[in-house]
C-alpha positions as a Markdown table, in Angstrom:
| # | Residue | x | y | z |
|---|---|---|---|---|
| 1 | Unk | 0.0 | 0.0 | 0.0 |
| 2 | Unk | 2.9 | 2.5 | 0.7 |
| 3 | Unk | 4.6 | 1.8 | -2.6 |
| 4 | Unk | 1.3 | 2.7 | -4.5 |
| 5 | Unk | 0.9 | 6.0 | -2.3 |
| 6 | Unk | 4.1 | 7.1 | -2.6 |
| 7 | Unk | 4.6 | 6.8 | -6.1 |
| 8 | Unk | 1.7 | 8.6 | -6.6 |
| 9 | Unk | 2.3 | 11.4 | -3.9 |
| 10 | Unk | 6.1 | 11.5 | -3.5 |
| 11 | Unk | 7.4 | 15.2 | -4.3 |
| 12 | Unk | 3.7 | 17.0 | -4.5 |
| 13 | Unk | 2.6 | 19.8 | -2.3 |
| 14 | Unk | -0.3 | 19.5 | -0.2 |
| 15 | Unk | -2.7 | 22.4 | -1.4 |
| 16 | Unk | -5.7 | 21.6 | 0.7 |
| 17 | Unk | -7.0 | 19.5 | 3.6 |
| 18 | Unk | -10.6 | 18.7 | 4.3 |
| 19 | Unk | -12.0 | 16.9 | 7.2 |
| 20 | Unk | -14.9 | 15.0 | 7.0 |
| 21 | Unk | -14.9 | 13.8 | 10.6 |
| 22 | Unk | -12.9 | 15.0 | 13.5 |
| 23 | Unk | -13.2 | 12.1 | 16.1 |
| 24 | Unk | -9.9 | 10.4 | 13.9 |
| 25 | Unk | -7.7 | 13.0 | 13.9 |
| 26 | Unk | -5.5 | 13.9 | 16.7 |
| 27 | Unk | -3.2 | 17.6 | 16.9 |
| 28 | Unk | -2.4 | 20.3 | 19.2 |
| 29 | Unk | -3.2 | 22.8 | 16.1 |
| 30 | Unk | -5.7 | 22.5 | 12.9 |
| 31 | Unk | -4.6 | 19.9 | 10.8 |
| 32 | Unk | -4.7 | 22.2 | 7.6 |
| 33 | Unk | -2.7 | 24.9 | 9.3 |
| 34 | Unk | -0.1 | 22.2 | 10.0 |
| 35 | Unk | 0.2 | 20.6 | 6.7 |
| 36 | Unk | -1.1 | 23.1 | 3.7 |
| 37 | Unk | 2.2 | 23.9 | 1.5 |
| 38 | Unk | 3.9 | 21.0 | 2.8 |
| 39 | Unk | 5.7 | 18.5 | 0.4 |
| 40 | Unk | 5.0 | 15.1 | 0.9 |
| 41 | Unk | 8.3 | 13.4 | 1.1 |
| 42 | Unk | 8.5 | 10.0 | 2.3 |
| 43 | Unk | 5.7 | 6.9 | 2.9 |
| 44 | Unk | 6.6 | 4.2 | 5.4 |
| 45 | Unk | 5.3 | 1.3 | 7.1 |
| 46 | Unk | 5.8 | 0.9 | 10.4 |
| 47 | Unk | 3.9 | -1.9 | 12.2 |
| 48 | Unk | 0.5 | -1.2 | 11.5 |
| 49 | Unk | 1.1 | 2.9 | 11.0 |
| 50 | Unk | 1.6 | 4.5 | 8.0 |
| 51 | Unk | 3.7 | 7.1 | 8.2 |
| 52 | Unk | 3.4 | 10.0 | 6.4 |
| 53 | Unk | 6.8 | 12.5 | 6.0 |
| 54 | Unk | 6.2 | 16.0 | 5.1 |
| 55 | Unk | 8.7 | 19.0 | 5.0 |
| 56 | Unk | 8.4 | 19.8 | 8.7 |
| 57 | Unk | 5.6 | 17.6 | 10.0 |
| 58 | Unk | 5.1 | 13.7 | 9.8 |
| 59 | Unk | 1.4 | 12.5 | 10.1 |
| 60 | Unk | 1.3 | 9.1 | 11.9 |
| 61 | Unk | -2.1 | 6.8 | 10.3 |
| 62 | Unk | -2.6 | 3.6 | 13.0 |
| 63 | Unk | -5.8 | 2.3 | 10.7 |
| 64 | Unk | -6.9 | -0.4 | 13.3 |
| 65 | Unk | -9.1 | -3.1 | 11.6 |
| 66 | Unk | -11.0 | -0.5 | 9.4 |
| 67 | Unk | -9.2 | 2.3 | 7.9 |
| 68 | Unk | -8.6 | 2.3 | 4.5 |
| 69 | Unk | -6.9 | 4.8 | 1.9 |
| 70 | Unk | -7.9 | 5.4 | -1.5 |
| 71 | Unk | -6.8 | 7.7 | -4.3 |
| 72 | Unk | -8.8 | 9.8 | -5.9 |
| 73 | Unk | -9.0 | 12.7 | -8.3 |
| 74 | Unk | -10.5 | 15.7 | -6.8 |
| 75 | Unk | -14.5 | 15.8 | -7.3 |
| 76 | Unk | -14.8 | 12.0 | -6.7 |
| 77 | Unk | -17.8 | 11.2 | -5.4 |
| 78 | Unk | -16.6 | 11.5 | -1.7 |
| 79 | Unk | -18.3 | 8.3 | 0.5 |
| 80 | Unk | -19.8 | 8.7 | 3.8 |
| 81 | Unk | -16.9 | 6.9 | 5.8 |
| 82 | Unk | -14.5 | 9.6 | 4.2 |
| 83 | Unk | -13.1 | 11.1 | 7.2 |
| 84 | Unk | -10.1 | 13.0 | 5.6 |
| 85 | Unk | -9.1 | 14.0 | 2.3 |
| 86 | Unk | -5.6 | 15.8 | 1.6 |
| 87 | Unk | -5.4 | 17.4 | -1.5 |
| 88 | Unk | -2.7 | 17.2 | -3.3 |
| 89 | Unk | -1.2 | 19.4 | -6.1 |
| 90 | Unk | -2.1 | 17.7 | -9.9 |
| 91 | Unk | -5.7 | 17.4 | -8.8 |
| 92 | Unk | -5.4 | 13.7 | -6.8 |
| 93 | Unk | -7.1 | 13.5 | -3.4 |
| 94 | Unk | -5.4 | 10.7 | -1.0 |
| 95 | Unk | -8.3 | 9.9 | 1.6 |
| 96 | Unk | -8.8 | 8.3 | 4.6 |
| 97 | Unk | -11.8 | 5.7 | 4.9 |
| 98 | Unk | -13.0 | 4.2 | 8.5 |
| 99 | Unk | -16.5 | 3.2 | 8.3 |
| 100 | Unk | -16.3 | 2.4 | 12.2 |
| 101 | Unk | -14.2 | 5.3 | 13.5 |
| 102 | Unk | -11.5 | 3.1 | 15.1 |
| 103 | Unk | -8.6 | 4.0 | 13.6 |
| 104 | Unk | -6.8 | 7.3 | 14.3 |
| 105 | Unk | -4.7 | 10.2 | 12.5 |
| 106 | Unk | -1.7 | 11.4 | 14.4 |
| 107 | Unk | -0.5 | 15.6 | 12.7 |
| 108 | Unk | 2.7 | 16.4 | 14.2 |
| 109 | Unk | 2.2 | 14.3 | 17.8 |
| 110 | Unk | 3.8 | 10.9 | 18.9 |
| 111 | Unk | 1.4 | 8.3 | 17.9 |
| 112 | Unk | 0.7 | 6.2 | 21.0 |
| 113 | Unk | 2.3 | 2.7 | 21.2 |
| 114 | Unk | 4.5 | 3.9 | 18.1 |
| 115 | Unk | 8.0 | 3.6 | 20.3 |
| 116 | Unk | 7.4 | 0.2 | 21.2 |
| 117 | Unk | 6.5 | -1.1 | 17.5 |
| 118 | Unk | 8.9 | -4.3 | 17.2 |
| 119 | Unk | 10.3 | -5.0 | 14.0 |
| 120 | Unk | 8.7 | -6.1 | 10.5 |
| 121 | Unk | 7.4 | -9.3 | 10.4 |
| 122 | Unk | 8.4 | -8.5 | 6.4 |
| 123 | Unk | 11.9 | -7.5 | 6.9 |
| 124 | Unk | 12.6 | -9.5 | 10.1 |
| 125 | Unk | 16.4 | -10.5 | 10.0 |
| 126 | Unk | 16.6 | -12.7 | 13.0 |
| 127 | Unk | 18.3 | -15.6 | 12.7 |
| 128 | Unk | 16.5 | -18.7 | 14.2 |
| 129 | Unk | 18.3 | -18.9 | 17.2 |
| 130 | Unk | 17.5 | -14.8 | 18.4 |
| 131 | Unk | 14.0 | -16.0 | 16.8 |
| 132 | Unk | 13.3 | -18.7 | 19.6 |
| 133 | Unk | 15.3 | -16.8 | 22.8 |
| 134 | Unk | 13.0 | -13.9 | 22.6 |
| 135 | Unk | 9.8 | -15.8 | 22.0 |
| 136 | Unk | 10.6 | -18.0 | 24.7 |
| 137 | Unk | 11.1 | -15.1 | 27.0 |
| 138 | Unk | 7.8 | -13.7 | 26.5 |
| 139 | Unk | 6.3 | -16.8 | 28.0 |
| 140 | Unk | 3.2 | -16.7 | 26.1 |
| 141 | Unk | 0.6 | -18.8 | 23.9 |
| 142 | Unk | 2.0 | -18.5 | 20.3 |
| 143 | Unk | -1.1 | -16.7 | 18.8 |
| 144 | Unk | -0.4 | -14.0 | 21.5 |
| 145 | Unk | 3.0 | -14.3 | 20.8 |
| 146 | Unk | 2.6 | -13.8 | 16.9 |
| 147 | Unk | 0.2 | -10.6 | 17.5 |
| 148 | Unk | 2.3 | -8.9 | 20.4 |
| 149 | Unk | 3.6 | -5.9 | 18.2 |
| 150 | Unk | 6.3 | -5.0 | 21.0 |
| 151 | Unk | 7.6 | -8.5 | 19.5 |
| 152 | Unk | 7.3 | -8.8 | 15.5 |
| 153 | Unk | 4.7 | -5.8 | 14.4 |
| 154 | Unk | 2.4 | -6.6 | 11.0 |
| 155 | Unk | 0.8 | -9.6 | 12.0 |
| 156 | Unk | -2.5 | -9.7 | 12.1 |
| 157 | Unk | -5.6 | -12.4 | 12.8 |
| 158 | Unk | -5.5 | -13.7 | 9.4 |
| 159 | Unk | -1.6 | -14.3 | 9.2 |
| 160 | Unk | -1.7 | -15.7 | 12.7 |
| 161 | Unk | -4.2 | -18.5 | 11.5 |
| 162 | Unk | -2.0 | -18.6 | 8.5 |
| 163 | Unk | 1.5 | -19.1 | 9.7 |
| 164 | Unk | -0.3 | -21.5 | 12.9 |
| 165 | Unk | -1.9 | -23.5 | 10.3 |
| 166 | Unk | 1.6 | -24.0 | 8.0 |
| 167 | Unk | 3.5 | -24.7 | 11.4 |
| 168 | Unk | 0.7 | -27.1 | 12.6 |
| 169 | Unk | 0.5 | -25.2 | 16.1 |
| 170 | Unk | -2.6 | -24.8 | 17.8 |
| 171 | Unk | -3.0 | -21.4 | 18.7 |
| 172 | Unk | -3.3 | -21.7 | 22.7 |
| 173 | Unk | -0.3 | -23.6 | 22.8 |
| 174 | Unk | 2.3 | -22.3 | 25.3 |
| 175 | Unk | 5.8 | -21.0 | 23.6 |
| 176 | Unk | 7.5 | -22.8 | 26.4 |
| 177 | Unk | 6.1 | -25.9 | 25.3 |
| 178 | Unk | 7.3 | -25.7 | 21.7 |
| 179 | Unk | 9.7 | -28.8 | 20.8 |
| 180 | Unk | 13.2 | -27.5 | 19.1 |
| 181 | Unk | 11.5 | -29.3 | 16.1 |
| 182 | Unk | 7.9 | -27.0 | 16.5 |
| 183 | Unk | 10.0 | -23.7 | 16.8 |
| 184 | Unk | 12.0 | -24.0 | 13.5 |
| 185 | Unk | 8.3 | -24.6 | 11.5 |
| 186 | Unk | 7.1 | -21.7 | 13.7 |
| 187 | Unk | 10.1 | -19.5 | 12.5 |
| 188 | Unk | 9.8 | -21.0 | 9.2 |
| 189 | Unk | 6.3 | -20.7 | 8.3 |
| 190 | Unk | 6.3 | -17.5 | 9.6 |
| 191 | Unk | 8.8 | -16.2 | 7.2 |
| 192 | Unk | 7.9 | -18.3 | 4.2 |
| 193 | Unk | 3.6 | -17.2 | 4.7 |
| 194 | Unk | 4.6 | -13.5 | 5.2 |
| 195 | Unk | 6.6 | -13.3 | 2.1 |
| 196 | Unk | 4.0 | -15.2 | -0.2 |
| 197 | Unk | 0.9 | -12.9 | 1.9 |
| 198 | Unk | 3.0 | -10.1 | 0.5 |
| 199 | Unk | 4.2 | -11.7 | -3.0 |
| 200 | Unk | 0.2 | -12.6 | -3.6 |
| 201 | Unk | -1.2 | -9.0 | -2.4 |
| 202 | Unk | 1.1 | -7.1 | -4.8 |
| 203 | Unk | 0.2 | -9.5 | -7.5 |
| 204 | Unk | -3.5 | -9.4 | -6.8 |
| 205 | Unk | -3.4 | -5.2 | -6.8 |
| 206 | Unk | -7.0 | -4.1 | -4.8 |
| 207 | Unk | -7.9 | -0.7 | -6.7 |
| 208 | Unk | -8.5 | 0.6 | -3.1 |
| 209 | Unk | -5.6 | 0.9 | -1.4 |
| 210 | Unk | -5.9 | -1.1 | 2.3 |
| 211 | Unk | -8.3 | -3.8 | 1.1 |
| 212 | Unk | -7.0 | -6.8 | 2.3 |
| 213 | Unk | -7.0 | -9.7 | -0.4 |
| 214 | Unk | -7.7 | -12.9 | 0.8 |
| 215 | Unk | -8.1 | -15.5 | -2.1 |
| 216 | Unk | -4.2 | -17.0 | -1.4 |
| 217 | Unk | -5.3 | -17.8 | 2.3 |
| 218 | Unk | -5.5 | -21.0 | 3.1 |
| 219 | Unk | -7.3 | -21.4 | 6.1 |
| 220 | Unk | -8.5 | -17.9 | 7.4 |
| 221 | Unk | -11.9 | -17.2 | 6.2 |
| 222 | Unk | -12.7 | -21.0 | 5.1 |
| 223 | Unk | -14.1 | -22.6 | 8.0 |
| 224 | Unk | -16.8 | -25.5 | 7.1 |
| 225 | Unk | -14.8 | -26.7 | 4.0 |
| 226 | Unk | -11.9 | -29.2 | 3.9 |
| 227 | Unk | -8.6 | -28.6 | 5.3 |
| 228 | Unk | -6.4 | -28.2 | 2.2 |
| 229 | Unk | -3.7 | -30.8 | 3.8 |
| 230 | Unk | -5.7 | -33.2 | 5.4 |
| 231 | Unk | -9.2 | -33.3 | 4.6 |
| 232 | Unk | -10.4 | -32.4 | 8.1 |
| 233 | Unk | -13.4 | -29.6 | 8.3 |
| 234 | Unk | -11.8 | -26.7 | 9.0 |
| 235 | Unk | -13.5 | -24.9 | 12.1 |
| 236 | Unk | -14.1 | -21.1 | 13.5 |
| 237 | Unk | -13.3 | -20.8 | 17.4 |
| 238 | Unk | -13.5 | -17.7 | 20.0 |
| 239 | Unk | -10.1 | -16.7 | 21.1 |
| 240 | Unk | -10.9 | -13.7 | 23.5 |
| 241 | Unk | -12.4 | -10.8 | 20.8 |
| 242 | Unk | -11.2 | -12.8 | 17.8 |
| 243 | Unk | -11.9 | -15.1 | 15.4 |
| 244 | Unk | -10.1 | -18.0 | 15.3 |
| 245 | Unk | -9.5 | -20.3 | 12.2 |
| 246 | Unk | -7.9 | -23.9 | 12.8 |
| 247 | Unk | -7.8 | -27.2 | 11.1 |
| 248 | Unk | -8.6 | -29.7 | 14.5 |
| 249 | Unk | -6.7 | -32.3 | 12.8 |
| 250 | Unk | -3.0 | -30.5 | 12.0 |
| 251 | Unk | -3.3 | -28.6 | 15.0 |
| 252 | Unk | -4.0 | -31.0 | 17.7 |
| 253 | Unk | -5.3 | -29.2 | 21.2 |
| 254 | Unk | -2.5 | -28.8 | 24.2 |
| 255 | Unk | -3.5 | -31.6 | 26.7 |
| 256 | Unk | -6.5 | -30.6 | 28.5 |
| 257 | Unk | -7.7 | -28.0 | 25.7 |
| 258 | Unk | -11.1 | -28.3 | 24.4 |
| 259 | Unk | -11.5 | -26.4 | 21.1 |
């Protein structure tokens, strides 16, 4: 999504900004005050922010499960979850979408939890043996563990279900428990699933930006049909707030664990 925007965007002036809900945004002074005539210079990922460099000012996006950005020329039809559109010089509009109001736009303020972001799950250049001493010493359940973004930042519910499902963890299992053998297909699946997630969602190319393809996924999203390694019925189980997609054969309960 950050490629797309910035080579769009990169090296344009902003020349207006228009709010279309104020409950997102976040900044000690107007937003338009503190980003009209400013040159949009760099667009990074960070976690889940998107960070937005201007000359002067960086704007700090943390989307949630919601946001989306789209790019538009200017006198689009604008949709009712628009709740910010920067205009751009050129006549393009980049706007932000939250039909739900979660996510949140950071102008020229620390975005919170942004310090503690831990490193790509994309770019992550642990070896295998710094892989398993820091997941050991968080002493968690490996879901947890693959969602904690103070730990590996990017992963979401989907890739968790993902890179469990490739590993053939159940999600509830305890780190400490994990055999030598279980934590090289954890570190392994979680590298080879990211980089195809990634490889199959520039391939696919959403027209709007932050839709999430899902065809490639093997198990998220598929409960009810077979699993595609074994046959089993996939199945959908609570997990706290989330949704949580399994085959009940590959991923056999800890002892004691009911589904």
């Amino acid at each position: 999504m950050q490629e797309r925007i910035a080579a769009a965007l990169v090296g344009r002036k902003i020349v207006a900004v228009r709010v279309g809900d104020p409950v997102v945004l976040r900044a000690e002074r107007p937003v338009d005050e503190l980003l009209v005539g400013r040159t949009l210079r760099a667009v990074a990922h960070h976690g889940k922010f998107l960070v937005f460099t201007f000359d002067g000012v960086v704007m700090t996006v943390n989307p949630m499960l919601a946001g989306i950005f789209s790019l538009q020329p200017v006198g689009a039809k604008v949709s009712k979850d628009t709740r910010l559109r920067l205009e751009l010089e050129g006549g393009t509009e980049l706007r932000y979408r939250d039909d739900v109001r979660m996510g949140k736009v950071y102008v020229g303020m620390d975005a919170p939890g942004f310090a503690a972001v831990g490193p790509d799950a994309g770019t992550l250049d642990w070896t295998e043996a710094e892989f398993a001493d820091r997941a050991r010493a968080k002493r968690s359940e490996v879901r947890n563990l693959l969602q904690d973004q103070t730990f590996v930042s990017g992963i979401g519910n989907a890739y968790a279900d993902e890179i469990l499902w490739d590993a053939k963890l159940h999600p509830k299992r305890r780190v400490s428990s994990l055999t030598p053998d279980e934590m090289h297909r954890l570190y392994g699946s979680l590298r080879s699933v990211i980089a195809k997630g990634f490889a199959e969602v520039e391939r696919e190319m959403p027209p709007a930006l932050g839709v999430k393809p899902r065809d490639h996924m093997r198990v998220r999203g598929r409960a009810g049909t077979p699993c595609p390694r074994c046959g089993a019925t996939l199945m959908r189980r609570r997990k706290g707030l989330d949704d949580v997609d399994l085959c009940p054969k590959c991923q056999p309960a800890p002892k004691g664990q009911l589904y």
